[in-house]
ZABAMAR-672758 format. One record per residue: residue in one letter; x, y, z of N, C-alpha, C, O, CB in turn. Coordinates in steps of 0.1 Angstrom, whole numbers, plus 5000, padded with zeros to 4 digits. Atoms other than C-alpha are relative to their C-alpha. Glycine has a CB too. Example, Ala and Ser with C-alpha at 12.3 -4.5 7.8 and 13.67 -1.06 7.14 Angstrom:
A500949885000512349555078500950125000501950125007499050005012
S499149895000513749895071499250115008499750225009500450054986
end
This chain:
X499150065010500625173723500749895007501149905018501150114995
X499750094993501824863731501649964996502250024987498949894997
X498649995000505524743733500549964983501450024977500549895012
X499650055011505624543700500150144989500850154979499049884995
X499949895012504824903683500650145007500550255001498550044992
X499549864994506425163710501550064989502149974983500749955021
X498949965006509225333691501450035009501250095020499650134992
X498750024987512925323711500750154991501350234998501549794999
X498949945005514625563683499050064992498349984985501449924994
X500349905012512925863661500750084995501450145003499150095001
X499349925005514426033637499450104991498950044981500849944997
X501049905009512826343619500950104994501650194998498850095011
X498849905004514426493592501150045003501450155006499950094999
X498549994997517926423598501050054988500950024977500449865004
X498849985010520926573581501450035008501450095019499650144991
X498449994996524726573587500950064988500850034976500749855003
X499449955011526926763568501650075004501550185009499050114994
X498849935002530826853569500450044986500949974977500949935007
X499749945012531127123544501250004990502450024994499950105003
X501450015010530827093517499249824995498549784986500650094982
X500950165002529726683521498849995010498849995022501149855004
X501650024998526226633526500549795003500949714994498650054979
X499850124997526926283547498849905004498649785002500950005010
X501550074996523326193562499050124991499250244993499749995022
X500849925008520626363539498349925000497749834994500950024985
X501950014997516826373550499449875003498649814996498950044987
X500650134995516226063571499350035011499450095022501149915004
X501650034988513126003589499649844997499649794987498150124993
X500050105004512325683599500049965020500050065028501249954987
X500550024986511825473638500449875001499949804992498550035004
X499550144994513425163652499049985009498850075017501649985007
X500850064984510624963676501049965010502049895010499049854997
X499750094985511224893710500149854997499349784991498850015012
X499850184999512524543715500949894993501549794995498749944995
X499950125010513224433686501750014996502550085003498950034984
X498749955007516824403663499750024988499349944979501249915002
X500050025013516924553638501750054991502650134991498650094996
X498849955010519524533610500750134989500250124978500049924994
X500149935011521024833591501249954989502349924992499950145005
X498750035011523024763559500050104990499450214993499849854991
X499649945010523924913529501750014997502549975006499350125002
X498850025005527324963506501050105009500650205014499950014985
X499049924998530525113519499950195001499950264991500849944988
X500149865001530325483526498950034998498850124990500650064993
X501949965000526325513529499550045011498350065011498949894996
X500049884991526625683561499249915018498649965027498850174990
X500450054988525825403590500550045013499950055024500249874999
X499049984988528925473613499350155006499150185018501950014994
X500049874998527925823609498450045008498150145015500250064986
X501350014996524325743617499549955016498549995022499549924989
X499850044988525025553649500750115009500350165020500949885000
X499649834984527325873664498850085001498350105012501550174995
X501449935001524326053656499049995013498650095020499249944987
X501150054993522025833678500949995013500250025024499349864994
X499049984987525025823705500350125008500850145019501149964996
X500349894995524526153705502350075000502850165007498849965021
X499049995001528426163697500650124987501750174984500149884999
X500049875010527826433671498350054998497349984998500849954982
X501449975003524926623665499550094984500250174978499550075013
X500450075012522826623635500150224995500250305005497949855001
X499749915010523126973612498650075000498350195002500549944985
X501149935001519626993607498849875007499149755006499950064981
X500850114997516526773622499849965015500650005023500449894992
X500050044986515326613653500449845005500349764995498650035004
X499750144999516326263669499450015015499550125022501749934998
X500650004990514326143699499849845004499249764998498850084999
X499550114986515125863725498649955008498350015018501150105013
X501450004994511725723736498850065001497750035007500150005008
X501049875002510126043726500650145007500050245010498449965008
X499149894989512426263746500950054989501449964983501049925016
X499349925010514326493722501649985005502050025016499550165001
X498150034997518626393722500250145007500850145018501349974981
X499249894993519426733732499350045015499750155020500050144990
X500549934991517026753763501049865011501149895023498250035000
X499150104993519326423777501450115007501950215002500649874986
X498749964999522426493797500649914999500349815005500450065008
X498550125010525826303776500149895013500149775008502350114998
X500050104984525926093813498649934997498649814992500050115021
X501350125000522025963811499749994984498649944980498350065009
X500650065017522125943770501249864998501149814987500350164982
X498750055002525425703773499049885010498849775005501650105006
X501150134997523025473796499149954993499149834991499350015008
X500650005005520525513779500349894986499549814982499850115001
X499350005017522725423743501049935001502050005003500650144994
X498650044996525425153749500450014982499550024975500249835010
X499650035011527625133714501749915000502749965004499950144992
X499150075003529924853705500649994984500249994973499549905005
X499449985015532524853680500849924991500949814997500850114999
X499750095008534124673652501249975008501349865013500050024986
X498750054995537624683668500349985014501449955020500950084996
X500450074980536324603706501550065008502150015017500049755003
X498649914991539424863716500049965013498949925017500050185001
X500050054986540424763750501050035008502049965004499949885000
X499449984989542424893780501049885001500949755001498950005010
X498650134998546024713785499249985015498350055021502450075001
X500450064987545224523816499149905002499049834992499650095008
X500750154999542724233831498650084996498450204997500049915019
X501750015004538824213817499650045012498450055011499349844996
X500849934991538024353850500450135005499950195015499749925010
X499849825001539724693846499450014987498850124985501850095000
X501349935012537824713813498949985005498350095005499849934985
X501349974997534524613827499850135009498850195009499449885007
X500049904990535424883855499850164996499450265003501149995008
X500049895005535825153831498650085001498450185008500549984986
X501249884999532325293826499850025011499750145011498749984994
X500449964987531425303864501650105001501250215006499749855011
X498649914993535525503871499550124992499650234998502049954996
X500549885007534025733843499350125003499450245001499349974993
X501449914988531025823866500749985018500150005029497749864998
X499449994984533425793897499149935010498849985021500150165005
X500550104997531525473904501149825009502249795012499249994986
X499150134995533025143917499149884994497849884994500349985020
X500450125003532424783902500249905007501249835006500249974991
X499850154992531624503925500549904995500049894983498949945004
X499750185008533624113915498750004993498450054982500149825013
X501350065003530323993918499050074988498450004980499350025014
X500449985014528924233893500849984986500349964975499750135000
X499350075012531524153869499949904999499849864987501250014997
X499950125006531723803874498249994993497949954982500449865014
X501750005008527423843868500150034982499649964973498850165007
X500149925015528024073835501049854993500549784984501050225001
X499050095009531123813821499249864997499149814985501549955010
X500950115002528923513826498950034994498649934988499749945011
X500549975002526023683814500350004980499649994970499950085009
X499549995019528223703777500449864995500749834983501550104996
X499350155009529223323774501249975010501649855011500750034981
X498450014992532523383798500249925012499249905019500450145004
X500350044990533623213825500750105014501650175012500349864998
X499649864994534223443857501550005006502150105011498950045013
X499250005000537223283860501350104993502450114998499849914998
X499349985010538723473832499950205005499950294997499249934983
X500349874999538123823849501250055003501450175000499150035010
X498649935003541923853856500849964993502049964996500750015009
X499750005013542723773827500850134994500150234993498749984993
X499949945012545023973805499350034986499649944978500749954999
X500350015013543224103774500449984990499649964980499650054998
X499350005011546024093753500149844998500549804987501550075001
X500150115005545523703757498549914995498249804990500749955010
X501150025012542323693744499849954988500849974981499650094997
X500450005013540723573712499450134997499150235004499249884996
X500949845007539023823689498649965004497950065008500050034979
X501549984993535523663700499850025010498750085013499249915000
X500049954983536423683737500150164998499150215001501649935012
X499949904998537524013732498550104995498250205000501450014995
X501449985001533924073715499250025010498650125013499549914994
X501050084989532223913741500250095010499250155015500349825005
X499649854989534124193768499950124993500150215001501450015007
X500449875004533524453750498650025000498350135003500450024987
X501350014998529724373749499250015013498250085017499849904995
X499449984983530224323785499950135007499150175015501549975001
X499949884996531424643791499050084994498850185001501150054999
X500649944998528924773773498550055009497850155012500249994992
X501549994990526024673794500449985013499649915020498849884998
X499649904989527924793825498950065006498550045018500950124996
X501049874996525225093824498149924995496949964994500750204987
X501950035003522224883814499550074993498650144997498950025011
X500449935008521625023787498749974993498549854993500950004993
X501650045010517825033765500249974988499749884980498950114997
X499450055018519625043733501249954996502049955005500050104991
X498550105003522624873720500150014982499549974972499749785006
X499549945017524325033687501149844999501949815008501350215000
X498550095003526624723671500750054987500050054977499849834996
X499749965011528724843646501049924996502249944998500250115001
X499550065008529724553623501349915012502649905012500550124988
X498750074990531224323655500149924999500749865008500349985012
X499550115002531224043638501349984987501849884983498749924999
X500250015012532524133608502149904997502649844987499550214992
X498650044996536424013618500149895004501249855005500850085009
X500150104994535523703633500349904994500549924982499049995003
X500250085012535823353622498649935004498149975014501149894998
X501050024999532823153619499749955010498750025014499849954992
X500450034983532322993653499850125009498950145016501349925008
X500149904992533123293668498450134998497650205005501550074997
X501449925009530523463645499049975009498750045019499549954984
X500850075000528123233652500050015016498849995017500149884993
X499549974986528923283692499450155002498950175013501949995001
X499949864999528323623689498550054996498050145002501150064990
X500949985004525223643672498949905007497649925007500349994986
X501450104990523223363695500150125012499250205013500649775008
X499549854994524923653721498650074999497750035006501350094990
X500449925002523023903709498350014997497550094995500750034992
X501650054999519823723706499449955013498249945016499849884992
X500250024986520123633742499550145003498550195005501349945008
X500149824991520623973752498650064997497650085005501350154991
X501549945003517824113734498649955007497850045011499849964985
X500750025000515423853743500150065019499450165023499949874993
X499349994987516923843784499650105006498750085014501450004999
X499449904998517624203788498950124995498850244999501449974992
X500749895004514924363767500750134992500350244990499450045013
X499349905009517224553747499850044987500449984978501049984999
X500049915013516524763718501449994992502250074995499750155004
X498850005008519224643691499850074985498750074978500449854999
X499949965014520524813659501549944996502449945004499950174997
X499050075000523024633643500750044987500049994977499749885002
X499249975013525424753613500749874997501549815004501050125001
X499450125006526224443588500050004987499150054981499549895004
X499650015012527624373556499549854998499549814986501650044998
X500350105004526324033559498849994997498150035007500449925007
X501449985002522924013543499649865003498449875004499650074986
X500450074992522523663556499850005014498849945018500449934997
X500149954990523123773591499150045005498650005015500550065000
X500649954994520824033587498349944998497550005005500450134998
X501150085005517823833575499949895013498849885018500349934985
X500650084990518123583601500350065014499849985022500549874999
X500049934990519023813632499350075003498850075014500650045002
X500449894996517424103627498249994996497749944986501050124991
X501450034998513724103634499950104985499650064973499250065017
X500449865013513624463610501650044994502650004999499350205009
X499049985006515924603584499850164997498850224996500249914989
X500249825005516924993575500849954984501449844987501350165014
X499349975011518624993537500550095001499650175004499650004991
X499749884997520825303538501249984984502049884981500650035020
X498549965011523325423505499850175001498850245004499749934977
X499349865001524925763502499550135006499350245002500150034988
X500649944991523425893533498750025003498350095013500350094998
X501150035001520025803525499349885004499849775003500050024990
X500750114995517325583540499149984988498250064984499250045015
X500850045009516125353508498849955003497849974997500549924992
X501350085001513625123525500549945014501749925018499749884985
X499550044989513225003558498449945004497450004999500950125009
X501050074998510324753573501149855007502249845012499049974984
X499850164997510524363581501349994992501750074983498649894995
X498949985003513724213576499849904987500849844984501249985011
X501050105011511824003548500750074989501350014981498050015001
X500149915012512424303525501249994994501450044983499750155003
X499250035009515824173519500349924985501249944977500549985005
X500250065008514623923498499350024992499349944983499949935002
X500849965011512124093479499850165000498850225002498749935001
X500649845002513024463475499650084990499950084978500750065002
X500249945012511524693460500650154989500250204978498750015004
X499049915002513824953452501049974986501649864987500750015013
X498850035012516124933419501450005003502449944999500150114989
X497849964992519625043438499649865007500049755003500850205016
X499750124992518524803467499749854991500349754994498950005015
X499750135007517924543445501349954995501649834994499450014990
X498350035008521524563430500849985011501649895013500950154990
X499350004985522724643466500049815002501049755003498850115016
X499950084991521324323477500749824988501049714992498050015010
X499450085009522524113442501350025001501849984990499550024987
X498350004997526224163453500050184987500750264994501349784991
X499749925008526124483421500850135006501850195001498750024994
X499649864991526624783447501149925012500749835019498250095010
X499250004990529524743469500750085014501550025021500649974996
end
């Protein structure tokens, strides 16, 4: 099997459920190695929930999820967290300089972070390494993106969860963020999934697309399929109708 078709993420008959809500319901389905792909769908159709899932941050009710082919529960939470970086919409951050946040995941594992690897990782995002004692509270919201992304690839991670980190941005910053993320991928070899409400975004970022509403996987392929789906909901989904 060659890389363009190795699978990074299986999922077999997935379900989540805090009783009595049925939140993820019978998803099967496989992100390729390499690539990014986008997942969308409306408000409360179970992405956030679908990323802890794969983070291994909750585990699934009923079904299997498997990491290269390696089953999530035969991982230990330390080599699935390498394995799995996840970045989040509100890039939370440690009072103090950009290089006690980059330091966090290594103090986690009772590691130490070299300058030199932070100034590498900060420059590596657009930054300059100047900015490593930096206050974060004087950050913008794209800088503060940009270190948060940062810190996630601390541990070198294979896969890279985003969950909706542009979605607060303004448009430069966007746009900053999203060349980002195309670097990384290409650079880095990283397996991206990306949660977005922007369906132009995900058309031109995301190599593949998942469709997801009310815990359900509608359609998922090339990210092409936004423009011609075949589904009746994702059609409405993707006509602004479903919100």
């Amino acid at each position: 099997m060659n890389a363009s078709t190795e699978k990074a993420i299986e999922l077999d008959h997935i379900h989540y459920s805090v009783e009595p809500v049925k939140i993820i319901k019978d998803i099967t389905g496989s992100i390729s190695k390499g690539k990014i792909t986008a997942l969308v769908g409306p408000s409360g159709a179970g992405k956030t929930t679908l990323f802890r899932l794969i983070n291994g941050l909750i585990s699934p009710t009923k079904g299997e999820i498997r990491i290269y082919g390696k089953n999530i529960d035969e991982y230990e939470p330390t080599e699935l967290r390498r394995n799995v970086g996840l970045a989040l919409q509100d890039a939370t951050m440690l009072s103090g300089t950009i290089y006690k946040n980059l330091e966090l995941p290594r103090i986690l594992k009772k590691e130490t972070l070299s300058e030199d690897e932070a100034a590498e990782l900060i420059t590596s995002v657009g930054l300059e390494k100047d900015l490593l004692k930096r206050d974060v509270k004087d950050l913008s919201g794209g800088q503060r993106q940009k270190v948060s992304i940062a810190r996630t690839l601390v541990n070198r991670p294979n896969i890279l969860l985003l969950d909706e980190i542009t979605s607060s941005l303004d448009r430069v910053s966007k746009q900053d963020i999203e060349e980002l993320i195309v670097r990384i991928n290409k650079e880095f070899h990283v397996t991206i999934m990306w949660i977005t409400h922007n369906l132009e975004q995900a058309i031109q970022i995301g190599d593949e697309a998942w469709v997801m509403m009310d815990g359900e996987l509608l359609e998922s392929g090339d990210s092409s399929l936004l423009l011609q789906p075949k589904t009746d909901l994702v059609k409405q989904f993707v006509k602004g109708d479903i919100k």
